[in-house]
KEFI-152868 format. One record per atom (N, C-alpha, C): y negated, z negated, x negated. Coordinates in steps of 0.05 Angstrom, whole numbers, padded with zeros to 5 digits, always signed. Last residue first. Layout:
<rs>
YZX...
</rs>
This chain:
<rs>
-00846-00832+00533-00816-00838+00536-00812-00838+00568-00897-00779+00520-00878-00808+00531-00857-00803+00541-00921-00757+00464-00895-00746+00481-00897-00779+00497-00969-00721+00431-00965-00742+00444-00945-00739+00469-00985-00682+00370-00963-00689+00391-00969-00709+00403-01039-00676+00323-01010-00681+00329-00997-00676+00355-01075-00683+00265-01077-00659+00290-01051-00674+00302-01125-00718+00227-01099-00702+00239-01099-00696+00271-01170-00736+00168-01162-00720+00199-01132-00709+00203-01186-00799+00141-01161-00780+00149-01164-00765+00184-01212-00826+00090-01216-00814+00113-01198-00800+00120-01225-00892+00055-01209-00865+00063-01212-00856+00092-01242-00919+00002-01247-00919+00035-01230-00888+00032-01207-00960-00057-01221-00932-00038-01218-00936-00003-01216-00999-00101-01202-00998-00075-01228-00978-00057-01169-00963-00167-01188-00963-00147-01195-00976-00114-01132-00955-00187-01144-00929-00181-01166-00943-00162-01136-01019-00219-01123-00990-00232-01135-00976-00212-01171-01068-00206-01157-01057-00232-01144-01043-00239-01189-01051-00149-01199-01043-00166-01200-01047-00209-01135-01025-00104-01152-01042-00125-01169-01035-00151-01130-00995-00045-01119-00997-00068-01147-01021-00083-01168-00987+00000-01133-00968+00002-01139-00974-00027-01205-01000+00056-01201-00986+00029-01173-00988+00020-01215-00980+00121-01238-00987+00096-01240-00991+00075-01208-00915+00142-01193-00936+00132-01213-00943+00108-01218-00881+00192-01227-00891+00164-01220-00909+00163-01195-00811+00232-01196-00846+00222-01204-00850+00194-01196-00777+00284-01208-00771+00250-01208-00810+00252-01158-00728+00314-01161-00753+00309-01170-00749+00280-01126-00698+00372-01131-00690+00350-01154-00719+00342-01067-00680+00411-01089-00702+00400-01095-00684+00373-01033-00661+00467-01035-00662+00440-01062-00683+00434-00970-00685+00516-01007-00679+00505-01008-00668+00477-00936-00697+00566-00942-00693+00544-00964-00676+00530-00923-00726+00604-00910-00729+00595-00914-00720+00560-00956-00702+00650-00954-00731+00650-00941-00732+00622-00986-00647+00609-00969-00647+00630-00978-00683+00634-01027-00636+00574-01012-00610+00586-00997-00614+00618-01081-00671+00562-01053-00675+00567-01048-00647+00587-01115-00688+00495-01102-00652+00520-01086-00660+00530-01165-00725+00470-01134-00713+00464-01139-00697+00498-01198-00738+00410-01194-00731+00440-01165-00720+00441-01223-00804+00371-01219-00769+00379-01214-00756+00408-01233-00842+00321-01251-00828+00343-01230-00801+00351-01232-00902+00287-01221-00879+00289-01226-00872+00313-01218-00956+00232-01231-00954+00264-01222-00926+00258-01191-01011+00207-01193-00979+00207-01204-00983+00231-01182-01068+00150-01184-01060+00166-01196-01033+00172-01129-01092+00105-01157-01082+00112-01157-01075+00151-01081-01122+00055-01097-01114+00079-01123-01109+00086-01038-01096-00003-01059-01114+00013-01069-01111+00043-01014-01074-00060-01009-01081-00040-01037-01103-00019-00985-01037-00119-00993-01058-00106-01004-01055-00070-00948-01020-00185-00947-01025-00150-00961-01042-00132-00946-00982-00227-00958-00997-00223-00965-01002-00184-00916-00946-00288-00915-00946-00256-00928-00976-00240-00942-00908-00328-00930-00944-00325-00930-00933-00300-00933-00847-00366-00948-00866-00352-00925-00895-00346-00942-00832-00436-00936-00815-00408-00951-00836-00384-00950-00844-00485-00970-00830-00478-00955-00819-00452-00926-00896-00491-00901-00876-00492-00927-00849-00489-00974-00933-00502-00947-00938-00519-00939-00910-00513-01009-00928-00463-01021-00909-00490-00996-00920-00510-00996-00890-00404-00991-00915-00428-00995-00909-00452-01036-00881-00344-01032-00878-00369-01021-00896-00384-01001-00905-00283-01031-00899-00303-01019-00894-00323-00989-00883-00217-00983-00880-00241-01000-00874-00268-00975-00929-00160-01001-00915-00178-00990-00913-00212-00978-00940-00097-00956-00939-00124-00979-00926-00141-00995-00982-00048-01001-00968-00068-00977-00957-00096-01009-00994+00019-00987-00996+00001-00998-00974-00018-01035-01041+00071-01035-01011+00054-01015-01018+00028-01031-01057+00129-01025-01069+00108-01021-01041+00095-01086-01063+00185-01061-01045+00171-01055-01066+00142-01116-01063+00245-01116-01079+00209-01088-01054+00210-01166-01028+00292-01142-01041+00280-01143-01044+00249-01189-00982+00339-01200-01010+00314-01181-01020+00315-01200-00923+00369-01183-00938+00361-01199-00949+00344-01217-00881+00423-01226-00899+00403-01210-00921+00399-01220-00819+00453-01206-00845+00442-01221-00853+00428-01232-00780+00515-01238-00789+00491-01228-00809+00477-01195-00725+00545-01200-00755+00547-01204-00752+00516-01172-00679+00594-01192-00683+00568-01199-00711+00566-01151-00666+00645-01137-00669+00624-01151-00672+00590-01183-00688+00682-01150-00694+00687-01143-00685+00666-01235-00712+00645-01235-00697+00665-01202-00700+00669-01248-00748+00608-01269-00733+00611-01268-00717+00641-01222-00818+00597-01220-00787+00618-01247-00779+00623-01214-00854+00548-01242-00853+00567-01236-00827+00573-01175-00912+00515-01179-00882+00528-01195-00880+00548-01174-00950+00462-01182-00940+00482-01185-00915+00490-01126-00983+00425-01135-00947+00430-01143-00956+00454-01113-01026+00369-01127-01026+00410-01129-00997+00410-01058-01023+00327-01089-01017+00330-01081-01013+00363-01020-01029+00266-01031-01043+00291-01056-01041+00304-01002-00994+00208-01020-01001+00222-01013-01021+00250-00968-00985+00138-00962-00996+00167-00989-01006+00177-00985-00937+00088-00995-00967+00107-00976-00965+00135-00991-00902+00023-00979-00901+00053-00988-00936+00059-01008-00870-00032-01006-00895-00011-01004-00886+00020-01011-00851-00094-01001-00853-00082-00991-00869-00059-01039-00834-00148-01045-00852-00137-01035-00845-00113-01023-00817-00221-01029-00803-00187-01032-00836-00179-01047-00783-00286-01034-00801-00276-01035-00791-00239-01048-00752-00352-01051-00751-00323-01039-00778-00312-01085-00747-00406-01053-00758-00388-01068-00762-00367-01096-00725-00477-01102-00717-00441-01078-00729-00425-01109-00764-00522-01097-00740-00509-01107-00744-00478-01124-00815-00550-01093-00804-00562-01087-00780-00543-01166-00818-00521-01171-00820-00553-01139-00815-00561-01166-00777-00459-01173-00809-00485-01158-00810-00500-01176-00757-00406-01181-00744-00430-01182-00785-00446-01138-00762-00342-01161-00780-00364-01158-00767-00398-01131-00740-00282-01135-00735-00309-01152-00752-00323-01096-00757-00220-01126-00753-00233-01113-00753-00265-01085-00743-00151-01079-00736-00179-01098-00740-00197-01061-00770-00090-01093-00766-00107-01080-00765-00131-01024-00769-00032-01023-00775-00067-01047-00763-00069-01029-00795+00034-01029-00784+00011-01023-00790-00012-01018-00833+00076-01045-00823+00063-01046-00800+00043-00979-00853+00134-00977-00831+00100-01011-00821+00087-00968-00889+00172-00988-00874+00158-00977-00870+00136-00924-00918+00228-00925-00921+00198-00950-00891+00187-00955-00966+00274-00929-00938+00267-00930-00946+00229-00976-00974+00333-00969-00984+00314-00951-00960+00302-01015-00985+00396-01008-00970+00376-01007-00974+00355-01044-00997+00457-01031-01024+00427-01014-00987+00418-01088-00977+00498-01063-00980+00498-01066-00993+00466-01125-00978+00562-01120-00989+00536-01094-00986+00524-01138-00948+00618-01168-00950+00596-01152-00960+00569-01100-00965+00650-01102-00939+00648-01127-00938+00622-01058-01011+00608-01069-01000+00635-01073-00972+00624-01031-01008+00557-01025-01041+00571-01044-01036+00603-00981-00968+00537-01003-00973+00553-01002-01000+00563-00955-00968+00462-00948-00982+00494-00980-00982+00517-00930-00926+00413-00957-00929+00435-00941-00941+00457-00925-00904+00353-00902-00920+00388-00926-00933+00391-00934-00859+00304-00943-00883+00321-00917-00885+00347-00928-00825+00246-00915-00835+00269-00926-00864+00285-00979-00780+00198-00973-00809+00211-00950-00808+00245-00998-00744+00136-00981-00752+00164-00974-00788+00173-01030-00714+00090-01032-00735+00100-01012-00732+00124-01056-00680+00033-01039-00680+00059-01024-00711+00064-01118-00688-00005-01083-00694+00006-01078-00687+00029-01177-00697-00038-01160-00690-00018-01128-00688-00020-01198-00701-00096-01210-00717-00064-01199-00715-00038-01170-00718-00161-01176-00693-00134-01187-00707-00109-01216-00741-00218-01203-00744-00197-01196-00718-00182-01223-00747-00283-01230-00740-00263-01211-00743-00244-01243-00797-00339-01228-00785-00318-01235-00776-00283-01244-00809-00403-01261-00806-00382-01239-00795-00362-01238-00867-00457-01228-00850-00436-01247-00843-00414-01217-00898-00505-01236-00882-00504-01229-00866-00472-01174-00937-00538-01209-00942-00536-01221-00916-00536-01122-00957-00495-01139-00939-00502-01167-00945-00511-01098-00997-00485-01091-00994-00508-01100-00967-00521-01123-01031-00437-01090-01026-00431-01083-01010-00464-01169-01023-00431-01159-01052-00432-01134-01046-00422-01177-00970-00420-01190-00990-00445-01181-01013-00443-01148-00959-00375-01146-00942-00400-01156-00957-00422-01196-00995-00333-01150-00999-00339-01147-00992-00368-01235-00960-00337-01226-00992-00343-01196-01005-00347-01211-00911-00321-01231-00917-00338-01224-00941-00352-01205-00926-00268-01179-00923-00285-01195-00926-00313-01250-00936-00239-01228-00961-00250-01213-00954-00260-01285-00896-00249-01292-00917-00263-01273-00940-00261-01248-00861-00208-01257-00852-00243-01258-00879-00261-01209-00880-00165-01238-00885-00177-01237-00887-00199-01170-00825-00131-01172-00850-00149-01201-00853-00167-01182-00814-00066-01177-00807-00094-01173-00827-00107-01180-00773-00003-01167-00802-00013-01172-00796-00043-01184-00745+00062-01194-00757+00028-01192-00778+00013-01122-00719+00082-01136-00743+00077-01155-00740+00056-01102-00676+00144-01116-00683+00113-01124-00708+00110-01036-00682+00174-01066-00674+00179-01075-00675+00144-01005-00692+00237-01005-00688+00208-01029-00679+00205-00963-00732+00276-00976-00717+00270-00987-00714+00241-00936-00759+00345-00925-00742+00317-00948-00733+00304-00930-00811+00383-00952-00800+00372-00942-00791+00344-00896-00831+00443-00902-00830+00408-00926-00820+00404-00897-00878+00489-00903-00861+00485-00908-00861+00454-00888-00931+00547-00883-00919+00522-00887-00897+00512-00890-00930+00598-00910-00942+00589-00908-00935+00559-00864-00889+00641-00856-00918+00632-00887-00915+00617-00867-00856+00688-00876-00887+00697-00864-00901+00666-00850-00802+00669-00886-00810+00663-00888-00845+00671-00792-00806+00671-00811-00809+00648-00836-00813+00639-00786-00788+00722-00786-00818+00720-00798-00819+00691-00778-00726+00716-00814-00737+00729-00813-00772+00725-00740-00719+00652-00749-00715+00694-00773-00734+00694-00756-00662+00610-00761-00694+00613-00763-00690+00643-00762-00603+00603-00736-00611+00608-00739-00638+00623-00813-00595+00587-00816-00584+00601-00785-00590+00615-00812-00623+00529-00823-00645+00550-00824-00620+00577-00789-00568+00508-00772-00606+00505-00775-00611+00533-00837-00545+00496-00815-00545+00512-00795-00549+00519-00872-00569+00460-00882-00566+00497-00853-00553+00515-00838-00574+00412-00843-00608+00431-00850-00604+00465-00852-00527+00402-00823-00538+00403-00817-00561+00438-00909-00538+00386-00898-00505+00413-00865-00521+00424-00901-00567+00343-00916-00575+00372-00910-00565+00400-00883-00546+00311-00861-00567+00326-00875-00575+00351-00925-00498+00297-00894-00498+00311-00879-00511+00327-00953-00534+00278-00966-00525+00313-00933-00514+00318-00938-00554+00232-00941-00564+00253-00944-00556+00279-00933-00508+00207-00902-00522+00216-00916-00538+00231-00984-00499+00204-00976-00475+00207-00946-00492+00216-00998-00539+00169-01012-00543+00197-00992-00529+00219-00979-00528+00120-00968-00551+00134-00978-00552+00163
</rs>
């Protein structure tokens, strides 16, 4: 996945090599990108689901990683701040629970709409540091065990938190950059089925203005 990414990236540097020079004065700008997340589901809440759902016996392991992607629309409100909002893809986390009628798998699956301040701090004309803090509303689908059909329930839920996040980015041109970015999200689901997990997400991406 990295491997299609740097592609669209090569793509994107020669797009923004067409954009006329009125494109660096607007204030708008995306942000394409993709990356890893650690993300899993918590052993000890499916655990608890599995026994108070029609299992009396269950242990379960988790995976700790995913492929992850996020789209942002960035407005500069100066040269030091900009408001960035989009939509996050966290991942799916797969986990296994051995119990008392068999082995069933289940996943944990969440994406979020964010809202976040990005500060930008120029190392030099084209090296600059970020720091982003913002809420998000996270979104969960989560598939647990049913000890009626022994396959799974589909189970949907939903809430708010808050993320902070550190990185740097490359501007090639006025018009267009890359980034690279590590964010934590303070938790991502509940603790009556997979769990409410902190999550960590590195990505790599694109920064094009409109």
């Amino acid at each position: 996945m990295l491997k299609k990414s740097l592609l669209s990236i090569v793509a994107l540097t020669a797009l923004c090599a067409a954009i006329p020079a009125s494109a660096a004065e607007s204030n708008f700008y995306g942000v394409f990108s993709l990356g890893r997340s650690k993300i899993d589901a918590n052993p000890s809440s499916v655990n608890l689901y599995n026994t108070t759902h029609g299992f009396t016996s269950s242990s379960t392991s988790s995976q700790t990683s995913a492929n992850g992607a996020k789209a942002q629309l960035g407005y500069n409100l100066g040269k030091t701040f900009a408001l960035e909002g989009g939509y996050i893809y966290l991942g799916k986390a797969d986990f296994s629970s051995i119990t008392n009628l068999g082995t069933i798998g289940g996943s944990k699956d969440a994406s979020l709409f964010n809202l976040d301040l990005v500060a930008k701090f120029p190392i030099n004309e084209k090296f600059s540091l970020l720091g982003r803090f913002g809420g998000y509303y996270w979104k969960t689908k989560n598939e647990m065990p049913n000890a009626t059909t022994l396959g799974n329930a589909t189970v949907n839920e939903n809430g708010f938190d808050f993320k902070a996040g550190v990185g740097i980015q490359y501007d090639f041109t006025t018009n267009f950059g890359l980034r690279g970015e590590f964010e934590r999200y303070n938790g991502v689901g509940k603790v009556d089925t997979t769990g409410d997990a902190r999550v960590n997400q590195l990505t790599v991406g694109a920064v094009l203005k409109f």
